[in-house]
C-alpha positions as CSV (number, residue, x, y, z in Angstrom):
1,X,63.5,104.2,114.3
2,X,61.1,107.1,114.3
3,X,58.0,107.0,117.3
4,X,56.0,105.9,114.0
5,X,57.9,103.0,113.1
6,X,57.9,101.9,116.9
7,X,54.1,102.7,117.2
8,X,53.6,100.1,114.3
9,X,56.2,97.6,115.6
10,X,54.2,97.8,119.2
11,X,51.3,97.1,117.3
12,X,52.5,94.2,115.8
13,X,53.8,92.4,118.9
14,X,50.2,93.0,120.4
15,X,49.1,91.5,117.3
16,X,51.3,88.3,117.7
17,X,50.5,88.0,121.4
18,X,46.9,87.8,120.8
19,X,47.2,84.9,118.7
20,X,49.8,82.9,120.9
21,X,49.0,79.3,121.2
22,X,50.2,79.2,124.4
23,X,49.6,82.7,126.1
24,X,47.1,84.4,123.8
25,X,43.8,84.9,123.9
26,X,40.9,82.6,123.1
27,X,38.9,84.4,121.0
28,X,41.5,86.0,118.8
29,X,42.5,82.1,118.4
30,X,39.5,81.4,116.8
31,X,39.7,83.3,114.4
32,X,40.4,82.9,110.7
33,X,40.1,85.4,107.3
34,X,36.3,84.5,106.8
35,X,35.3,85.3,110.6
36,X,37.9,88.4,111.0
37,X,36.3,89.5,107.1
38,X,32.9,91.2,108.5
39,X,34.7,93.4,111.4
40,X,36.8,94.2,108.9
41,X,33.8,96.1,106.7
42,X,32.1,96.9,110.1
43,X,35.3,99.1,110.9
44,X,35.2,100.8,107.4
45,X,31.2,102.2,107.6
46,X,32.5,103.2,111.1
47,X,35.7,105.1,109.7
48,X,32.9,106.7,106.9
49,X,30.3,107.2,109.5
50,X,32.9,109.6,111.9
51,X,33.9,111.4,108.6
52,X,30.3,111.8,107.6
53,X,29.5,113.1,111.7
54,X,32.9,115.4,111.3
55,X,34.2,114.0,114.8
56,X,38.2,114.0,114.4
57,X,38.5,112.3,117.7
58,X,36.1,109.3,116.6
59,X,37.9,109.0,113.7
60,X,41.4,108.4,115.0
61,X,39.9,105.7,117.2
62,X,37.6,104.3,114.2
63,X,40.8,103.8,111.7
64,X,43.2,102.5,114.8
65,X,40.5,100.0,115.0
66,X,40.6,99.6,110.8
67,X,44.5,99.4,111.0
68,X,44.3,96.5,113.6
69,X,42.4,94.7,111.0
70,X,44.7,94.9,108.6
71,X,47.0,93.8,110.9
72,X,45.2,90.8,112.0
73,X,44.8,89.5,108.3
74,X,48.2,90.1,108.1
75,X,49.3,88.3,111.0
76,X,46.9,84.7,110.4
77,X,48.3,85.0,107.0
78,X,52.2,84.8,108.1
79,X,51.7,81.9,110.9
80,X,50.5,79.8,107.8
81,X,53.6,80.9,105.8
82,X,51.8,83.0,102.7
83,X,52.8,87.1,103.6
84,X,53.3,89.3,106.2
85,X,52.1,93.1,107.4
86,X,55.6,93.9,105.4
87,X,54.7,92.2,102.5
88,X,51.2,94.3,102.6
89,X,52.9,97.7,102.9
90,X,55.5,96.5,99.9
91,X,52.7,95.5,97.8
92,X,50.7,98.8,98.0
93,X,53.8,101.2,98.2
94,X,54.4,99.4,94.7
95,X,51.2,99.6,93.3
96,X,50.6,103.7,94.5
97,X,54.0,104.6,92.8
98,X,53.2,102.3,89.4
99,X,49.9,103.8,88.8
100,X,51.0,107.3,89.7
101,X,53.6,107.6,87.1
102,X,52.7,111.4,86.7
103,X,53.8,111.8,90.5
104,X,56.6,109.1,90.3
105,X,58.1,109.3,86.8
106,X,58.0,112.1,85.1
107,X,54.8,111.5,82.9
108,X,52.1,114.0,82.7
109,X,48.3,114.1,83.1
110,X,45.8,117.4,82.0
111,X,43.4,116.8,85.0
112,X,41.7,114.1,87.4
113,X,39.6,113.0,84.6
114,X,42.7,112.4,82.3
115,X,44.1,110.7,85.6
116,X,41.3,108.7,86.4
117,X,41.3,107.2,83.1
118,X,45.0,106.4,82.6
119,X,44.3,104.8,86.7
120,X,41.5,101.9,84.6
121,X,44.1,101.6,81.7
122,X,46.7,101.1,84.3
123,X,44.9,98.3,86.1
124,X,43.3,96.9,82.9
125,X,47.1,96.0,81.4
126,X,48.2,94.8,85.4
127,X,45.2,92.5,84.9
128,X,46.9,91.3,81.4
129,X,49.9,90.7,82.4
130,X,48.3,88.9,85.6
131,X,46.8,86.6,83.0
132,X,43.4,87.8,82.8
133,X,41.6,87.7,79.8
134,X,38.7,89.5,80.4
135,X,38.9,92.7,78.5
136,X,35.1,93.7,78.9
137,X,34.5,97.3,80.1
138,X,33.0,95.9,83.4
139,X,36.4,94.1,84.3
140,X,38.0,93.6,87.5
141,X,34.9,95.7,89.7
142,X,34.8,93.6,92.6
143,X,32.1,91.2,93.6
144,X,32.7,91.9,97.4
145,X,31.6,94.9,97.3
146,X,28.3,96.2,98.9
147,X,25.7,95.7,96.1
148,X,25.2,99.4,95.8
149,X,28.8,100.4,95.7
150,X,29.1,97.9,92.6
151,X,25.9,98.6,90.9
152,X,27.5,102.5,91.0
153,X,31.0,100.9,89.6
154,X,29.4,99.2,86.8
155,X,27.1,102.3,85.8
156,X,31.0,104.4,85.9
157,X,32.1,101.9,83.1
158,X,29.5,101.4,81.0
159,X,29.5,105.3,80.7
160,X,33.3,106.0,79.8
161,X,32.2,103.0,77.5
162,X,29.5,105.5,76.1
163,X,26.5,103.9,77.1
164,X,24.9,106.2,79.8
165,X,22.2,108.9,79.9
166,X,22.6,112.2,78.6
167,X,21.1,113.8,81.7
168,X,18.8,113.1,85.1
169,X,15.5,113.5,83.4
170,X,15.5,110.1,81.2
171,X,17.0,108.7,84.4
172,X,13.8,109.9,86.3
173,X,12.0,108.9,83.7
174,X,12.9,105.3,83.8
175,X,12.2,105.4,87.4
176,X,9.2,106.1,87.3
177,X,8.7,103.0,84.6
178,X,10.8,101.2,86.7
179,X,8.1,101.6,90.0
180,X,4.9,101.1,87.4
181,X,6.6,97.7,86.9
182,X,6.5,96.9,90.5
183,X,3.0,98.2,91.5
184,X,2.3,95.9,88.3
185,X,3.7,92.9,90.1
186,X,1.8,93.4,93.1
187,X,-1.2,93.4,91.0
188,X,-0.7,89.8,90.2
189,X,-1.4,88.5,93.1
190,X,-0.1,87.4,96.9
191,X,3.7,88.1,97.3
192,X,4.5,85.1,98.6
193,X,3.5,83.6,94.9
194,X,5.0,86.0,93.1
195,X,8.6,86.5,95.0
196,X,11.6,86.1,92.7
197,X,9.7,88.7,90.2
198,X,9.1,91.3,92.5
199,X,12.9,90.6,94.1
200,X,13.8,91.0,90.2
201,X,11.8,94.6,89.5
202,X,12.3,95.8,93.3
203,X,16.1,95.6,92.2
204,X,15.7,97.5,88.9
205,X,14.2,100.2,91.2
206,X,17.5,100.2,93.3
207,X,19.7,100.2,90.2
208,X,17.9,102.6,88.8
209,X,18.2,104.9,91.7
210,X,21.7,104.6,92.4
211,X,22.3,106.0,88.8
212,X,20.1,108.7,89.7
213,X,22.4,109.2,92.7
214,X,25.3,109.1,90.4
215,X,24.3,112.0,88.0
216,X,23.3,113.6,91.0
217,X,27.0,113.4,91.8
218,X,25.4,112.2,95.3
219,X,27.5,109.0,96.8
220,X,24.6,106.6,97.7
221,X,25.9,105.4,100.9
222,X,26.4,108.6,102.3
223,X,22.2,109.7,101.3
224,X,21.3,106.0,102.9
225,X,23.9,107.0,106.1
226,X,21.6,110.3,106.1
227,X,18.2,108.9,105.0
228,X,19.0,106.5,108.4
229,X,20.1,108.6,110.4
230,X,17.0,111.4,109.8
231,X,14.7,108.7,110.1
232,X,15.9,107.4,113.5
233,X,15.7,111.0,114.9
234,X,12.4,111.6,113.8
235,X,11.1,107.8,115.2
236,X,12.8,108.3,118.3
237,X,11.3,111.8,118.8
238,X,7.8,110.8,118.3
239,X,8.6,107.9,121.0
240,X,9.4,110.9,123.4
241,X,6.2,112.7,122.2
242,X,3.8,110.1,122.7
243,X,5.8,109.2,126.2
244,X,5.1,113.2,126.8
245,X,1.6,112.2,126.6
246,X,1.9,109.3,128.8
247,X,1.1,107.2,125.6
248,X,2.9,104.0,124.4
249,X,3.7,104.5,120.9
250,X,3.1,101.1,119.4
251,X,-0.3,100.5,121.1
252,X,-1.7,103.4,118.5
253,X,-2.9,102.8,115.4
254,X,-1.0,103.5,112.7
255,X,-2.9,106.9,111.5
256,X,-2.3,108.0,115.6
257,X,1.7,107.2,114.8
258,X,1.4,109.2,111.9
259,X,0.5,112.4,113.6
260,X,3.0,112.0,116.2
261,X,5.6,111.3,112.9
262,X,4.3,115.1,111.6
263,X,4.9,116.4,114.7
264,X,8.1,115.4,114.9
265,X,8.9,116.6,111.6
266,X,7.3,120.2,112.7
267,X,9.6,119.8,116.0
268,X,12.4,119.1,114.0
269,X,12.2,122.2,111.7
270,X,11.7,124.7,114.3
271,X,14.4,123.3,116.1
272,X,16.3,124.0,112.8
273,X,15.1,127.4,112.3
């Protein structure tokens, strides 16, 4: 057994220790799929965000932490008798070998394209013969997806379907509809009244964007990660301006914050230069 083989094992028996009825600990106990399900995505945007930040050592320590989840799923699931963490490695060793026939046996692809659209026909006849009828271009995209991830999934079929924009400008212009819609709704009246229409047009806005992002060939959480990120930079900066001049930043009024926001913005760039 190599030292990776005995790494996993060790992390197994930790695994099973945790969740000992009698020696364990309480608050792995507790736990079931649905609670364990939201560290679970936690750990991935912490995996992206160390990639995105280029720290090597974070990211070790972010996808031990991913790999524990995997193994805690993996572990409820085998004290109730369904599968185990070698059940979950047979399963995707299987899966990576079927749909990489090219790599596996001996078939042939021209390019990724060419590969990425023998991977959906792939999945599309495993879904048959699952017993799925659903044959729509939209098929099988996950609903537990973050909404943007998804609305960028469904956009990817529809256009190897054909329907999709030749270029970005019709897609800016349909943005710029999209927005006239909402000021329009806001025009109607009080928000409160007029809630599940704005909700509707704010999220034709959001669509609309992430399609823009998508013939950008910009991935949409990484610009959010980024938009995020600049904007907590920039707020906390103008926190230590104001604090420079023995000011507290929320007892200004809003055109006051708003200078101390373009300074900050003039700070950062010369710190850039």
């Amino acid at each position: 057994m190599d030292s990776q083989e005995v790494g996993i094992q060790r992390l197994l028996q930790i695994m099973a220790r945790l969740r000992d009825r009698e020696q364990g600990c309480p608050w792995d106990l507790e736990q079931d799929f649905a609670s364990i399900a939201a560290y679970t995505i936690e750990e991935a945007y912490e995996v992206a965000d160390a990639i995105d930040r280029g720290d090597l050592p974070a990211l070790k320590d972010e996808l031990g932490d991913l790999l524990l989840q995997v193994v805690f799923h993996a572990q409820m699931a085998q004290e109730q008798g369904d599968f185990g963490f070698g059940d979950v490695v047979a399963a995707i060793c299987d899966k990576m070998t079927r749909r990489h026939p090219h790599v596996f046996a001996g078939a042939t692809v021209a390019d990724a394209e060419a590969q990425t659209r023998e991977w959906e026909a792939l999945k599309r006849r495993e879904r048959q013969a699952a017993g799925d009828a659903d044959d729509s271009a939209l098929a099988g995209i996950g609903r537990g997806l973050p909404e943007w991830q998804r609305a960028v999934k469904l956009q990817l079929r529809a256009a190897r379907a054909g329907f999709d924009w030749p270029g970005v400008a019709p897609v800016i212009a349909k943005l710029h509809e999209e927005i006239e819609e909402v000021r329009a709704e806001f025009a109607r009246g009080p928000v409160q009244e007029n809630r599940e229409r704005l909700e509707d047009e704010i999220g034709d806005v959001l669509f609309v964007c992430a399609n823009l992002a998508r013939h950008a060939e910009v991935d949409v959480g990484t610009a959010m990660r980024h938009a995020n990120l600049k904007f907590e930079r920039r707020f906390r900066l103008m926190e230590t301006l104001a604090a420079d001049d023995a000011v507290q930043l929320s007892a200004l009024p809003l055109a006051a914050q708003e200078a101390y926001w373009e300074r900050a913005k003039r700070q950062e760039r010369v710190q850039q230069e």
